[in-house]
C-alpha positions as CSV (number, residue, x, y, z in Angstrom):
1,X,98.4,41.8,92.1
2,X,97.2,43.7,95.5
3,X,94.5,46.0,95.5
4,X,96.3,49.3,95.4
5,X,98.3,47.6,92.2
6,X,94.4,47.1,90.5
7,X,93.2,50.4,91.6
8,X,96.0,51.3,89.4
9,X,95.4,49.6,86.5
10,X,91.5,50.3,86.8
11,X,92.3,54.1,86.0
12,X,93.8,53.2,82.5
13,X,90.0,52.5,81.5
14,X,88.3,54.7,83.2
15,X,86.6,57.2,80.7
16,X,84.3,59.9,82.8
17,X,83.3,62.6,80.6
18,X,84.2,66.3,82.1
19,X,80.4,67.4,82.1
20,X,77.3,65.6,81.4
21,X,75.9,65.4,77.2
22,X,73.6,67.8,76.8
23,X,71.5,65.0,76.1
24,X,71.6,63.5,79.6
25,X,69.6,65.4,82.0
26,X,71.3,66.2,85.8
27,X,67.3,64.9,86.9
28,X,67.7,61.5,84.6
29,X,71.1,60.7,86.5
30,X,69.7,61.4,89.6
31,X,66.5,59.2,89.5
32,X,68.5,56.3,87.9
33,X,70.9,56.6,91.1
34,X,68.0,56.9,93.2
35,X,66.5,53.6,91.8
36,X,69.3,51.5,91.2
37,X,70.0,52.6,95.4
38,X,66.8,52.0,96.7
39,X,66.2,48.4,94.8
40,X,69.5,47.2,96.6
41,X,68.0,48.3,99.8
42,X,65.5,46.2,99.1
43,X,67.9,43.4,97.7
44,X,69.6,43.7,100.9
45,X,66.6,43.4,103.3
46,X,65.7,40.2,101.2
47,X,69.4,38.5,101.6
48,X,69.5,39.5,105.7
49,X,65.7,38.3,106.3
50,X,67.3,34.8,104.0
51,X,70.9,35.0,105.7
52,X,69.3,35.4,109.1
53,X,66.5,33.1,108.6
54,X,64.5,36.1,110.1
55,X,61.2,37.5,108.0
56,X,61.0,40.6,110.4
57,X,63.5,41.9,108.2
58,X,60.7,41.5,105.4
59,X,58.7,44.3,107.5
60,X,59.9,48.0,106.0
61,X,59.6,46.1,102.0
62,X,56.6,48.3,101.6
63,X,58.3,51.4,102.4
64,X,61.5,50.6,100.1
65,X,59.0,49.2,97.4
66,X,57.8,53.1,97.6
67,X,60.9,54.5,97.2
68,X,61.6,52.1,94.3
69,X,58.2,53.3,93.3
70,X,59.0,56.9,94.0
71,X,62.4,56.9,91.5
72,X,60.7,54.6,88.8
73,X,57.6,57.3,88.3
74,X,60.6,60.2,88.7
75,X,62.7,58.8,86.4
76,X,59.5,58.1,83.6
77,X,58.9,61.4,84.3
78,X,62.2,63.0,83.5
79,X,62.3,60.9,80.4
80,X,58.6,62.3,79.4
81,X,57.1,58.5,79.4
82,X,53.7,58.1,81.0
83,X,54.1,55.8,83.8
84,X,50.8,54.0,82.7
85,X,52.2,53.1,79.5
86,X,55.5,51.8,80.7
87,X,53.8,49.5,82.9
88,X,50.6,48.8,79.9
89,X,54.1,48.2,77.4
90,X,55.8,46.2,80.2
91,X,52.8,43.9,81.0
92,X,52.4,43.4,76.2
93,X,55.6,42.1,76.4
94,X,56.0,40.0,79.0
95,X,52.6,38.2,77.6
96,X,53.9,38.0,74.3
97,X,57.2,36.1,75.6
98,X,54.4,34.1,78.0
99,X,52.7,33.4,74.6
100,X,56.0,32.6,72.5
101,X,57.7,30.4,75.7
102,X,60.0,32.9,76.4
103,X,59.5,34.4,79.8
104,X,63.0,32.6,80.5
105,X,66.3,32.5,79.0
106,X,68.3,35.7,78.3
107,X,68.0,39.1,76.3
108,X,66.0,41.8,75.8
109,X,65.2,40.6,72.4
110,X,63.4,37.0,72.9
Protein backbone atom coordinates (compact mmCIF):
# COMPACT_ATOMS: atom_id res chain seq x y z
CA UNK A 1 0.00 0.00 0.00
CA UNK A 2 1.43 3.70 -0.96
CA UNK A 3 0.51 6.63 0.69
CA UNK A 4 -2.04 8.08 -1.65
CA UNK A 5 -3.72 4.22 -1.49
CA UNK A 6 -3.85 4.90 2.73
CA UNK A 7 -4.96 8.45 2.45
CA UNK A 8 -7.73 6.62 0.78
CA UNK A 9 -8.61 4.19 3.00
CA UNK A 10 -8.21 6.69 6.05
CA UNK A 11 -11.37 8.64 4.78
CA UNK A 12 -13.65 5.53 5.22
CA UNK A 13 -13.24 6.29 9.11
CA UNK A 14 -13.05 9.64 9.26
CA UNK A 15 -16.21 10.89 11.24
CA UNK A 16 -16.01 15.01 11.55
CA UNK A 17 -19.12 16.32 12.65
CA UNK A 18 -20.60 19.32 10.27
CA UNK A 19 -20.61 21.88 13.21
CA UNK A 20 -19.34 21.71 16.64
CA UNK A 21 -22.10 20.17 19.82
CA UNK A 22 -23.50 22.82 21.35
CA UNK A 23 -21.79 21.40 24.12
CA UNK A 24 -18.29 22.00 22.90
CA UNK A 25 -17.39 25.58 23.03
CA UNK A 26 -15.44 27.32 19.74
CA UNK A 27 -13.01 28.78 22.99
CA UNK A 28 -12.59 25.03 24.50
CA UNK A 29 -11.26 23.84 20.97
CA UNK A 30 -9.18 26.58 20.63
CA UNK A 31 -7.20 26.41 23.98
CA UNK A 32 -6.92 22.64 23.71
CA UNK A 33 -5.19 23.27 20.20
CA UNK A 34 -3.28 26.02 21.64
CA UNK A 35 -1.91 23.56 24.42
CA UNK A 36 -1.49 20.45 22.84
CA UNK A 37 0.80 23.05 20.08
CA UNK A 38 2.70 24.80 22.41
CA UNK A 39 3.67 21.53 24.63
CA UNK A 40 5.21 20.03 21.37
CA UNK A 41 7.13 23.15 20.95
CA UNK A 42 8.50 22.45 23.93
CA UNK A 43 8.79 18.61 23.21
CA UNK A 44 10.68 19.66 20.25
CA UNK A 45 13.14 22.10 21.85
CA UNK A 46 13.88 19.22 24.36
CA UNK A 47 14.58 16.32 21.49
CA UNK A 48 16.89 19.09 19.24
CA UNK A 49 18.85 20.34 22.61
CA UNK A 50 19.11 15.96 23.17
CA UNK A 51 19.56 15.21 19.21
CA UNK A 52 22.13 18.00 18.95
CA UNK A 53 23.74 17.43 22.19
CA UNK A 54 23.37 21.29 22.47
CA UNK A 55 21.53 22.82 25.87
CA UNK A 56 21.23 26.35 24.15
CA UNK A 57 18.32 24.94 22.68
CA UNK A 58 17.06 24.66 26.43
CA UNK A 59 17.13 28.63 26.50
CA UNK A 60 13.48 29.95 25.19
CA UNK A 61 11.80 26.72 27.68
CA UNK A 62 10.63 29.50 29.90
CA UNK A 63 8.90 31.28 27.31
CA UNK A 64 7.12 28.07 25.70
CA UNK A 65 6.50 26.92 29.47
CA UNK A 66 4.35 30.41 29.41
CA UNK A 67 2.60 29.67 26.52
CA UNK A 68 1.80 26.14 27.84
CA UNK A 69 0.94 28.15 30.96
CA UNK A 70 -1.06 30.64 28.97
CA UNK A 71 -3.46 27.79 27.18
CA UNK A 72 -3.63 25.60 30.46
CA UNK A 73 -5.19 28.81 32.63
CA UNK A 74 -7.39 29.57 29.10
CA UNK A 75 -8.54 26.41 28.72
CA UNK A 76 -9.57 26.00 32.94
CA UNK A 77 -11.07 28.98 32.23
CA UNK A 78 -13.33 28.21 29.30
CA UNK A 79 -14.26 25.04 31.16
CA UNK A 80 -15.20 27.30 34.52
CA UNK A 81 -12.45 25.38 36.69
CA UNK A 82 -10.39 27.52 39.01
CA UNK A 83 -6.95 27.04 37.99
CA UNK A 84 -5.93 26.81 41.81
CA UNK A 85 -7.96 23.86 42.31
CA UNK A 86 -6.83 21.99 39.27
CA UNK A 87 -3.44 22.26 40.30
CA UNK A 88 -4.57 21.75 44.57
CA UNK A 89 -6.69 18.39 42.86
CA UNK A 90 -3.65 17.48 40.65
CA UNK A 91 -0.99 17.72 43.49
CA UNK A 92 -4.11 15.18 46.07
CA UNK A 93 -3.78 12.79 43.56
CA UNK A 94 -0.56 12.43 42.63
CA UNK A 95 0.21 12.05 46.57
CA UNK A 96 -2.33 9.63 47.02
CA UNK A 97 -0.73 7.37 44.12
CA UNK A 98 2.81 8.44 45.96
CA UNK A 99 1.09 6.99 49.16
CA UNK A 100 -0.60 3.82 47.46
CA UNK A 101 2.91 3.08 45.13
CA UNK A 102 1.33 4.05 42.16
CA UNK A 103 3.00 7.12 40.75
CA UNK A 104 4.01 4.48 37.88
CA UNK A 105 2.38 2.07 35.72
CA UNK A 106 -0.62 3.07 33.45
CA UNK A 107 -4.29 4.63 33.73
CA UNK A 108 -5.98 7.26 34.99
CA UNK A 109 -7.52 5.06 37.50
CA UNK A 110 -4.51 3.63 39.72
Amino acid sequence: MDLSEYQTETSRTAIFPDELPESVDAGVVYCALGLAGEAGEVAEKIKKAVREDDPDYLEDLEDELGDVAWYWAQLATQLGLDASDVAERNLAKLADRQERGALTGEGDDR
